[in-house]
C-alpha positions as CSV (number, residue, x, y, z in Angstrom):
1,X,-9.5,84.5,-15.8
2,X,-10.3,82.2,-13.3
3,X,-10.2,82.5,-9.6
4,X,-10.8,80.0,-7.1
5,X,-10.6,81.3,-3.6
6,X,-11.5,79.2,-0.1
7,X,-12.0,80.8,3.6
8,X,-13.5,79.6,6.7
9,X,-10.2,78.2,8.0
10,X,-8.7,78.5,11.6
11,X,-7.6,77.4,14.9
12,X,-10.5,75.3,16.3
13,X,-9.8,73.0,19.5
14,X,-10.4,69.0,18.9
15,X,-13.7,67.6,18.9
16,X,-15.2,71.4,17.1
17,X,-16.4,72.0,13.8
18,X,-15.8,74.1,10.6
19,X,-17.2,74.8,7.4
20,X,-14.8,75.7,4.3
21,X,-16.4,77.9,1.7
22,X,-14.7,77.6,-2.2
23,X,-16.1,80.0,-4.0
24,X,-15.2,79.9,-8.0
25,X,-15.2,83.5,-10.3
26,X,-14.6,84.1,-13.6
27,X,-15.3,82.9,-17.0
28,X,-16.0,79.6,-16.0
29,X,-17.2,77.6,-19.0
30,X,-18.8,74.5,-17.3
31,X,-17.9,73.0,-14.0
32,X,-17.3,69.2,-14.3
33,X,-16.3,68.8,-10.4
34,X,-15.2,70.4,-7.6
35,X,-12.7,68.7,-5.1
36,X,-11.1,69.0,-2.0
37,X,-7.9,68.5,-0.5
38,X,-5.2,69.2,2.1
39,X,-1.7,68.9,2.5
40,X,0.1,68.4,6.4
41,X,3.7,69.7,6.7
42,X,5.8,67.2,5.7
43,X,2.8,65.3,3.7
44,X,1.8,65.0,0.2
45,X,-1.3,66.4,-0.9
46,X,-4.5,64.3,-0.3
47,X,-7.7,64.2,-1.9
48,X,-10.4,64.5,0.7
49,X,-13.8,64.7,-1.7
50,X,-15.2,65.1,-4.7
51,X,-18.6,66.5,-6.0
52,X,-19.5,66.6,-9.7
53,X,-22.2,69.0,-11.5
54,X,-25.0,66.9,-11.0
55,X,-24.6,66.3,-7.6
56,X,-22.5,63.1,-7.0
57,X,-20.4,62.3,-4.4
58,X,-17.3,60.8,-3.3
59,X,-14.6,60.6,0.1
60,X,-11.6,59.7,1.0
61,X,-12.0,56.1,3.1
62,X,-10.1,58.3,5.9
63,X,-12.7,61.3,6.3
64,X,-16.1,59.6,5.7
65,X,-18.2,60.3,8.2
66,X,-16.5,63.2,9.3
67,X,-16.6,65.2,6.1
68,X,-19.4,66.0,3.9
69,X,-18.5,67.9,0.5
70,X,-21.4,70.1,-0.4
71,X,-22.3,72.8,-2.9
72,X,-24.1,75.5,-4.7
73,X,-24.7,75.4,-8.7
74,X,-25.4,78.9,-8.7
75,X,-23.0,80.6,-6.9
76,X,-20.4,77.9,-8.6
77,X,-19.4,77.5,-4.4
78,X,-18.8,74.2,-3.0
79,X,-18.1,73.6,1.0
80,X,-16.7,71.0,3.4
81,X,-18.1,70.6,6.6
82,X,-15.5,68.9,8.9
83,X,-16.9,68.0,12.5
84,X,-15.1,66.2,15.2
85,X,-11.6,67.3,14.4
86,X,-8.7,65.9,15.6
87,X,-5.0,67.3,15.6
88,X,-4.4,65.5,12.5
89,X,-6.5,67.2,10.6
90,X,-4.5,70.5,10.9
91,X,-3.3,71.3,7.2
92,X,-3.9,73.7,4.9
93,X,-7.0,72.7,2.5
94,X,-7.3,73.4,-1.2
95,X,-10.2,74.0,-3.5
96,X,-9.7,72.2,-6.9
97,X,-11.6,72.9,-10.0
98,X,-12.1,71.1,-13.2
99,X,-13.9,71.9,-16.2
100,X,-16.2,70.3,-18.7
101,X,-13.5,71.1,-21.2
102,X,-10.4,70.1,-19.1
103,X,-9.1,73.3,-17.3
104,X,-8.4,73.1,-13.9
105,X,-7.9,75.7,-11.2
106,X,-6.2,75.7,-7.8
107,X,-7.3,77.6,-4.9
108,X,-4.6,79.1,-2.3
109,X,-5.2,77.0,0.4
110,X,-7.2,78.1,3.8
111,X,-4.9,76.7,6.8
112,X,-6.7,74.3,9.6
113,X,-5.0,74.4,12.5
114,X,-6.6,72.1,15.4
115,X,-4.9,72.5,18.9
116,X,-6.2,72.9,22.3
């Protein structure tokens, strides 16, 4: 079994910061990348950013700058640092896990909320 859990979420007023944790438990045969995205009400799901094994990088066009994807091999936990939020940030954000061998795993979502 595989669990995938995120935290750090909350009500944080615009212009503040969070950092959401991901942390990944289990038998976990070899993480290929972690991901994360969000979904608004209303919205489809959106893929925010991306870090692979080794270290690499990538953002959504609409978040660079503003998020940086980060992570630890060891405790297989990979974060997201979001500063200067805005209202439209508020969403719930996933955790997304893939596998060297093509398994993927779903977190449950932490919820954002950010309102004055």
């Amino acid at each position: 079994q595989v669990q995938v859990v995120e935290s750090g979420g909350g009500l944080v007023q615009p212009g503040g910061s969070l950092r959401l944790s991901c942390a990944a438990s289990g038998s976990i045969f070899s993480i290929y990348a972690m991901r994360w995205y969000r979904q608004a009400p209303g919205k489809q799901r959106e893929l925010l950013a991306t870090i692979t094994e080794s270290g690499r990088t990538n953002y959504a066009d609409s978040v660079k700058g503003r998020f940086t994807i980060s992570r630890e091999n060891a405790k297989n936990t990979v974060y997201l640092q979001i500063n200067s939020l805005k209202p439209e940030d508020t969403a719930v954000y996933y955790c997304y896990l893939e596998t060297t061998n093509a398994d993927a795993y779903w977190g449950q979502g932490t919820q954002v909320t950010v309102s004055e």
